[in-house]
N, C-alpha and C positions, 0 to 999 in steps of 0.2 A: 899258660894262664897264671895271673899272679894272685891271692889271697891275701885280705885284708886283715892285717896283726889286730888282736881287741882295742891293743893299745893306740892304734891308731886309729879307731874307732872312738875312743872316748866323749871325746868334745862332742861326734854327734850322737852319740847315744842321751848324752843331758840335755843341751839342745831340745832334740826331737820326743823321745818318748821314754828314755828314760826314770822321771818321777811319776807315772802314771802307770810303769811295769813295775816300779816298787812297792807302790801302794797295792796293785795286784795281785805280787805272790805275797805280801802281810794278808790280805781278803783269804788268799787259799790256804794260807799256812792255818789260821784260825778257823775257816771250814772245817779245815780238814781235823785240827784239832777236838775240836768242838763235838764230832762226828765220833771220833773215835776213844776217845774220855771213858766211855764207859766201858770198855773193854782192855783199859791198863790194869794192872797187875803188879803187886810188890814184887813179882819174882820176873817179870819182862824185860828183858834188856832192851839196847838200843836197838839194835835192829829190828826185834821185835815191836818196839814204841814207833817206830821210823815205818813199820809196813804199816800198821793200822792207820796211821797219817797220813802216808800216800796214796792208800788205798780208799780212804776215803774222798781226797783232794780228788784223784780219777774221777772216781762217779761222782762230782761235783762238775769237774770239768764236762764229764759227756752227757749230766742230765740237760733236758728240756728245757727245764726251768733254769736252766743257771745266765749268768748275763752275756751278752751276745761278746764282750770283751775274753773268756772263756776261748772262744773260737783261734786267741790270739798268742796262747800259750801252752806249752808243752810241759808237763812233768816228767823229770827220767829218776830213776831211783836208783844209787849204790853203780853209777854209770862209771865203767873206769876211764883214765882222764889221758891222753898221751904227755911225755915229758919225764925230763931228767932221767935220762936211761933208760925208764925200764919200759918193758913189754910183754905181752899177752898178760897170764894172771899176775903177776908183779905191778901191774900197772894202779895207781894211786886210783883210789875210790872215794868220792865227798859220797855224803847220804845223800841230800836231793839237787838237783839242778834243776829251776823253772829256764824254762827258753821262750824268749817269744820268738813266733814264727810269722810265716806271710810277708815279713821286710828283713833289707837287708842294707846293713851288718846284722847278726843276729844278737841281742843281748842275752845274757847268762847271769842269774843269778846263785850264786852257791851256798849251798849249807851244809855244816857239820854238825850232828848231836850227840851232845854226854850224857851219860844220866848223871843226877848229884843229889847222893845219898851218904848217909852218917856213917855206915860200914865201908866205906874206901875207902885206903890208907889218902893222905896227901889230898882231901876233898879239893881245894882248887887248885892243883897243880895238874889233876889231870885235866881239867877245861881249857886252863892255860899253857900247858905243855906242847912237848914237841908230836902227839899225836890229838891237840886240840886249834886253839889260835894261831901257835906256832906254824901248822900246815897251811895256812896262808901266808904268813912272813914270807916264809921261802921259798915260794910259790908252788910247794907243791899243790897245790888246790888255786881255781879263780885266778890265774896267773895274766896280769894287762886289763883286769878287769878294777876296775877303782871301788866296789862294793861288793858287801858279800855278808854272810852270817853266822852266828852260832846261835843254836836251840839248847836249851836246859832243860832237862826234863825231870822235874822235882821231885823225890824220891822219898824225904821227909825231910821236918821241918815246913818253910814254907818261900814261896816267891820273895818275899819279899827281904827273909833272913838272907837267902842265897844271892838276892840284888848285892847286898850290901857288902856280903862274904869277897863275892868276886871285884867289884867295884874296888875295894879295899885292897884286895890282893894284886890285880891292876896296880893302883898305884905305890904299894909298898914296891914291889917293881921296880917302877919306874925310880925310886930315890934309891934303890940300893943297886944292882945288880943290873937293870936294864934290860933283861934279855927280851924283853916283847916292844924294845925301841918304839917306846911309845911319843905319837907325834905333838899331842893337846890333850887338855884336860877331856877327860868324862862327858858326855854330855847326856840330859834326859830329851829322852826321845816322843812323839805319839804320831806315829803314820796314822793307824789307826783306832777309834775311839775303844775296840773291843781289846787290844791291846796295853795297859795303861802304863805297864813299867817298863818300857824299854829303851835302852840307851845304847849309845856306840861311845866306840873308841878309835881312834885313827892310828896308826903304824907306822911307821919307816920299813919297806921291804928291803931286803936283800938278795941281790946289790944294789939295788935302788929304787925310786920312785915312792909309794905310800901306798894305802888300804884302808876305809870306814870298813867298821864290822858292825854289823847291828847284832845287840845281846837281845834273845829272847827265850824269856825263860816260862815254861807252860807246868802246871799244876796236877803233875802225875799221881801225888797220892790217892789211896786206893781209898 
């Protein structure tokens, strides 16, 4: 029996249902946000910020009242990923993957979360690094998939400094040193209206092909 690559899956993933499961996990990402807000903490790490989000997206997913669309997606959390050698616990871990289910090819969407806080050495090098953005270039994460994410989870200061911070640092980037092989300018984004600042940036992977990342950055202080 043969299996069909993501990557040759693409064309129909946009096509068909693609822009209607991206606006979907934006709806859950912000649910599930929304949901759990009240119970961040200056002293919560990511993991920690990543279950109260999940955890709330779930029972969003399995309530009653949630939209019958709901029935067509999957949250997996800290799920580890096959690829580039390794296996069992070595195996690459993104924070969340929405999946829809019920058709097939199945699409995936991936997310990774930082916190971004004043006390961390090198503030956007860790979002941008080789344990942030980076882990899509190289396909350790989302690998043949042409979209995908990163969450910020604000720690102090605010959304809209840290837009700028990264935004900024992105492009120094690109004119000095290059390493996030970046494909086009910036662009501002709004899937959704509850959402207002977010943007992507597209990639050069390695060894080839490209990546949109949608930036979303959520308003953790306490």
């Amino acid at each position: 029996m043969s299996y069909q690559d993501p990557e040759e899956a693409t064309n129909i993933w946009h096509d068909e249902y693609w822009p209607d499961f991206r606006k979907n996990v934006h709806e859950l990402l912000f649910e599930g946000y929304k949901e759990a807000k009240c119970q961040i903490q200056s002293h919560h790490d990511e993991t920690d910020i990543t279950g109260f989000i999940a955890e709330a997206i779930q029972k969003y997913l399995e309530s009653p009242d949630s939209p019958e669309w709901c029935d067509r997606i999957s949250l997996h959390e800290d799920p580890p990923v096959p690829g580039q050698r390794r296996t069992g616990r070595r195996r690459n871990k993104p924070d969340l993957i929405f999946e829809a289910v019920g058709r097939r090819p199945r699409a995936k969407f991936f997310f990774e979360s930082k916190r971004l806080r004043e006390q961390s050495s090198h503030r956007e090098s860790y979002y941008l690094g080789q344990e942030g953005i980076q882990r899509f270039l190289r396909g350790a994460y989302a690998k043949g998939y042409p979209e995908a994410g990163m969450i910020g989870y604000v720690q102090c200061d605010s959304v809209d400094i840290w837009n700028k911070r990264l935004q900024a640092a992105i492009t120094a980037d690109a004119q000095n040193k290059n390493e996030l092989r970046l494909k086009s300018l910036q662009q501002k984004v709004q899937i959704i209206k509850e959402i207002s600042q977010e943007w992507t940036s597209s990639h050069y992977r390695h060894p080839g092909g490209y990546i949109t990342l949608f930036h979303i950055l959520f308003d953790c202080c306490p």
